[in-house]
N, C-alpha and C positions, 0 to 999 in steps of 0.2 A: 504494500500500500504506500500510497507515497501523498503526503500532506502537500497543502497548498503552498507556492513560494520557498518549499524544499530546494533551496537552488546548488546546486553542485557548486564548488569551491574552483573549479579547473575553466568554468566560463565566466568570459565577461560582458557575455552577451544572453541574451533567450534563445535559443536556439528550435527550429521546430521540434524535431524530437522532442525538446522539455515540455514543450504545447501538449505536442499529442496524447503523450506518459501519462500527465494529467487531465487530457478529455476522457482519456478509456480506465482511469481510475472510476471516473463518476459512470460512463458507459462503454461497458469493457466488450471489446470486439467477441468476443467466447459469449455474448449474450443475445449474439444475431441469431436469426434464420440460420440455418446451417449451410442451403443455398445463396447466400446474400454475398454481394462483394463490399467489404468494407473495410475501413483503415486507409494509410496513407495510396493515392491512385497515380500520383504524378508527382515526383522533388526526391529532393535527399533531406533525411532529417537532419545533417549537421549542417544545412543552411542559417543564416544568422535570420531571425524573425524581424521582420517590419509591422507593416501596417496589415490587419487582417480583416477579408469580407465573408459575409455569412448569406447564402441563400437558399432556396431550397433544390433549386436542381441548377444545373450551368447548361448559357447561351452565349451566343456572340456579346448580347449590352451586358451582362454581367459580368463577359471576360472585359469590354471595354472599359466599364466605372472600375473595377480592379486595378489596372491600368494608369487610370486619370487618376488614382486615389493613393498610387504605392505601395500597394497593397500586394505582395510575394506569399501570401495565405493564404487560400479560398473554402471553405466550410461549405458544405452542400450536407443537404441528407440524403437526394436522393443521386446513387452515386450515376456517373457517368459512363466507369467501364463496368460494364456488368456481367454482360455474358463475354465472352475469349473473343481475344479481335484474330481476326484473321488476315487483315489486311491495313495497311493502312496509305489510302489514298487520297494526297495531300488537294488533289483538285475537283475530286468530286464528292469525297464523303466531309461531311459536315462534324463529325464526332473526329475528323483526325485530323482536319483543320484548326479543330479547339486545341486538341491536344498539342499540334503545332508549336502555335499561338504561346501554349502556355511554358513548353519547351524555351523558346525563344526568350519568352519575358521571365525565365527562373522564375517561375508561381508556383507553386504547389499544393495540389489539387488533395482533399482531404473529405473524405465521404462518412459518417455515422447515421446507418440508415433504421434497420429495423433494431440494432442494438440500442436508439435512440428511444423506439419506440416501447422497448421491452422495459425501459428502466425509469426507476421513478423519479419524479420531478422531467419524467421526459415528454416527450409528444404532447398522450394523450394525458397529462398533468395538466401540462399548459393549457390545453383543450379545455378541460374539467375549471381552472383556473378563470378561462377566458370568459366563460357562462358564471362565473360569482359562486362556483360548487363549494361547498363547505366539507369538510369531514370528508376528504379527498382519500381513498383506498385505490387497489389495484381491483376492474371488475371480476378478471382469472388470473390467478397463479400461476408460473410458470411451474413445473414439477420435472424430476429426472437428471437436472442438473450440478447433483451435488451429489458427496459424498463425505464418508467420517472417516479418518485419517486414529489408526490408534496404535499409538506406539511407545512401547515400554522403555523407559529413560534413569539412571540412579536418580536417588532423590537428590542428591544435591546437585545436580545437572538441570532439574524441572525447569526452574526457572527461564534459565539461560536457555533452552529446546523450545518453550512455549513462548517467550516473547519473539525468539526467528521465525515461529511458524503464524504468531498472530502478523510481523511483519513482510511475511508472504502473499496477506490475503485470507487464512483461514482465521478460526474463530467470529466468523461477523454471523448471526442472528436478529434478522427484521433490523429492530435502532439501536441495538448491544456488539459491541464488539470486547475481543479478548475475552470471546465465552468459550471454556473449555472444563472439562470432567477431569477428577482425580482420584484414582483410587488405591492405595497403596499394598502391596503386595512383595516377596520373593522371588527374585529371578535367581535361575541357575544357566550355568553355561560350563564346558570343560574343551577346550583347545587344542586342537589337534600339533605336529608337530612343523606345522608353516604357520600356526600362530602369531600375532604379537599384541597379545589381551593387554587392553588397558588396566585390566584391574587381577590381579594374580595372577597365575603362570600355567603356561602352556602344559595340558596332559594332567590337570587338576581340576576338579569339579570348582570350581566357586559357586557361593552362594552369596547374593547380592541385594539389600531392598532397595527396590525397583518403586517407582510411579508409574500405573498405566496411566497415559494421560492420549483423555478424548476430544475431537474439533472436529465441527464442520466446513469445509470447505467448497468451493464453486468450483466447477469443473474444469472452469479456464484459470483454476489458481494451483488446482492440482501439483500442475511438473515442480509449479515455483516452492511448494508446500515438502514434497520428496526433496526437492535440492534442499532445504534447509535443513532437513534431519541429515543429509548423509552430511552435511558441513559443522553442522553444531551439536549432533549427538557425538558421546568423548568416544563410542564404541567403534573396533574397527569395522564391526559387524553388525549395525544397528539391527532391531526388530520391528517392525510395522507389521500393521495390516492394513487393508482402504475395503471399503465396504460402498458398492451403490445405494443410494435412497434414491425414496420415492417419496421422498418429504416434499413441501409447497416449501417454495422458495418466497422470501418474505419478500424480497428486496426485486425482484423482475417477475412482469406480468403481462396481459395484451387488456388492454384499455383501462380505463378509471372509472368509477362511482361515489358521487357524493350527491347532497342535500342543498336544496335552494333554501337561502333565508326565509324567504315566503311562498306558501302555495302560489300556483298561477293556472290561470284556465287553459286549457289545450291554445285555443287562439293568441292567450297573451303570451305564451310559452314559447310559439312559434315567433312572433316579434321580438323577445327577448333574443330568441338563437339569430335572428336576421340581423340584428342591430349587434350584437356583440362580435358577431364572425364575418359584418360589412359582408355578407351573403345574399348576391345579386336576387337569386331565387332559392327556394328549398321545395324539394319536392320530399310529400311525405305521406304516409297514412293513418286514421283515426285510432287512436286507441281504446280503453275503457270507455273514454269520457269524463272520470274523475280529474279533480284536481292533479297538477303535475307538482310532485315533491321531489321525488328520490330518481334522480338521471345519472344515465351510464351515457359516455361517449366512449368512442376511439378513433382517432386519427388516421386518416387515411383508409384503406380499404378491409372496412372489418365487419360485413354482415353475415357472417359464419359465427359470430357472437350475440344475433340478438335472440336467441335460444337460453342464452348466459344469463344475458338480461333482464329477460322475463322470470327465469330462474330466481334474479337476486332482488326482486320485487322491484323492480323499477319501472316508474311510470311513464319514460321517454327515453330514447335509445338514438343517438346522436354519430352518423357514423357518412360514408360516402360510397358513391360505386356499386349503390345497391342493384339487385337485379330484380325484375318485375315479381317474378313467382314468393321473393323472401317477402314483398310486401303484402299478397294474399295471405300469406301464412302468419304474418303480424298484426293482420288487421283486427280490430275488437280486441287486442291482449295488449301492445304497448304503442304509444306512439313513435313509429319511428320516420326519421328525419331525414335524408342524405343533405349536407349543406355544403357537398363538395368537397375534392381531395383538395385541393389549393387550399379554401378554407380552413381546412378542420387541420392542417398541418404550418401552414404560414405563422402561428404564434410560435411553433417551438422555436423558431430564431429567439426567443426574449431569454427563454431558458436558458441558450447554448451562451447569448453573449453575456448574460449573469453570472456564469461560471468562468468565461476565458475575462472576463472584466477582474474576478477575483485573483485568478490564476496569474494576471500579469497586471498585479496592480501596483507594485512600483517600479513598473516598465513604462516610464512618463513619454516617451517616444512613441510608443506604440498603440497604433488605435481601431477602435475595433469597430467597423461599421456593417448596417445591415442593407442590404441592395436598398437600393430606391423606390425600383422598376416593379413589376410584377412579369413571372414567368408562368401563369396561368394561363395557357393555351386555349382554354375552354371561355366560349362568350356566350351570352345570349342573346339573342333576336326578338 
């Protein structure tokens, strides 16, 4: 884990790398889609960091305000190489002309796409945030992505083994971190004759009291969690074991739920969503009819959850890119809303530059802007 403004002693600049380390601390690429391209797309990280732009996907005016602004940074969520390029031709493909472009002007191209989405305070946060939700949760769980790490340590080593592993990454549960089990016990070992036992001699039993000591960890923190035991257990031959769960992951999930301050009627509810998300149109369908209280959204394309949502008693269900048939089968049970991918995903830039704001905040040079423009492709007639 690496805290914010941790600045390495060896630079004397920001360098991207130090950017990135800490964007994928808050959304760590091991929490995307498994199909998703994300992480650095275009640069080297030991470029020195300037001025940085934030948008949600990249075009020609957002490589140009880049450009006019100084800006050798670009943040996108949604990434630009996605699928394997097979070719790249600089006069007729439009995607390798950008890439060009960005070649030429040292920019470096940085995508956080569905890892953005998955993590809290991300996307669908800001989303929940944007409508005035209170009591902000994740609406599903992510599950499958962790496991327990337990590894038998002397006791006077615990310490020193459990603070490497909590600075790995493991120990973090939901808003706790440095949570770990201890249970103390006898270990025995006896050493063959290629030994060289830290603790009595080769071709003798020892009897040892041990701490088994327990942590959960994420599964993109894994390798880093084994490297620290093989570094800072004193043994030449440590003991672990890792174990899969199927526990709910507290900290990553696919959309949000929270509570309006005040009831609103289906009709004021739909004005509320049009005024808060400057949502040219919404198409939607009736729900119960009651008052609207308790609303689920998620950013971006997610009506494979309004099943979820009705599930989690919610009276309106906030999402884009619906398909005709989900709204038959939502009709009369929740209101739901499509108010657009642009929409329902354009607030997470407030998030991203809240955090890289913090991240380089006595980096007085350096300044962090959000496109101007809009790259919403989609208009109405």
């Amino acid at each position: 884990m690496h805290s914010l403004n941790n600045r390495s002693a060896f630079f004397l600049y920001m360098n991207v790398g130090e950017l990135i380390t800490q964007i994928e601390d808050w959304a760590p690429p091991g929490a995307a889609w498994e199909k998703d391209n994300v992480g650095l797309q275009i640069g080297s990280r030991g470029d020195k960091l300037n001025n940085i732009l934030l948008c949600l996907e990249l075009d020609d005016e957002v490589l140009k305000e880049a450009i006019k602004k100084k800006c050798n940074f670009i943040f996108t969520h949604h990434p630009l190489i996605f699928n394997p390029l097979k070719k790249l031709d600089f006069q007729k493909d439009n995607q390798a002309q950008l890439i060009q472009k960005l070649i030429k002007n040292n920019i470096s191209l940085y995508s956080a796409h569905t890892n953005l989405d998955f993590t809290k305070d991300g996307v669908s946060f800001e989303l929940a945030k944007m409508l005035k939700l209170r009591n902000i949760k994740f609406l599903e769980l992510e599950e499958g992505n962790q496991f327990k790490i337990s590894v038998f340590v002397p006791e006077e080593s615990a310490d020193k083994l459990s603070d490497a592993l909590f600075n790995s990454g493991a120990g973090i549960i939901g808003n706790y971190e440095n949570c770990s089990f201890r249970l103390k016990g006898e270990g025995t070992f006896k050493g063959n004759e290629n030994a060289n036992p830290v603790i009595g001699k080769k071709g003798k039993v020892e009897k040892v009291s041990e701490i088994r000591l327990e942590l959960i960890v994420d599964s993109w923190n894994l390798k880093s969690a084994i490297n620290a035991i093989k570094k800072f257990h004193p043994y030449e031959e440590p003991a672990y074991d890792i174990y899969p769960l199927k526990n709910k992951n507290m900290n990553y999930g696919a959309g949000a739920i929270g509570e309006l301050t005040n009831e609103l009627s289906e009709k004021e509810f739909l004005r509320h969503v049009a005024t808060s998300l400057k949502s040219g149109r919404l198409k939607y369908c009736s729900g119960t009819g009651k008052k609207i209280k308790r609303v689920a959204v998620c950013g971006g394309s997610c009506s494979e959850l309004t099943n979820v949502a009705i599930n989690s008693r919610a009276d309106a269900f906030i999402t884009a890119d619906i398909k005709y048939h989900v709204y038959h089968d939502a009709k009369g049970k929740i209101l739901l809303i499509d108010a657009g991918h642009y929409e329902t995903e354009i607030g997470s830039l407030n998030a991203v530059k809240g955090k890289i704001d913090k991240i380089i905040l006595k980096e007085e040079s350096i300044k962090v802007y959000k496109y101007s423009g809009s790259t919403n492709p989609v208009k109405f007639y």
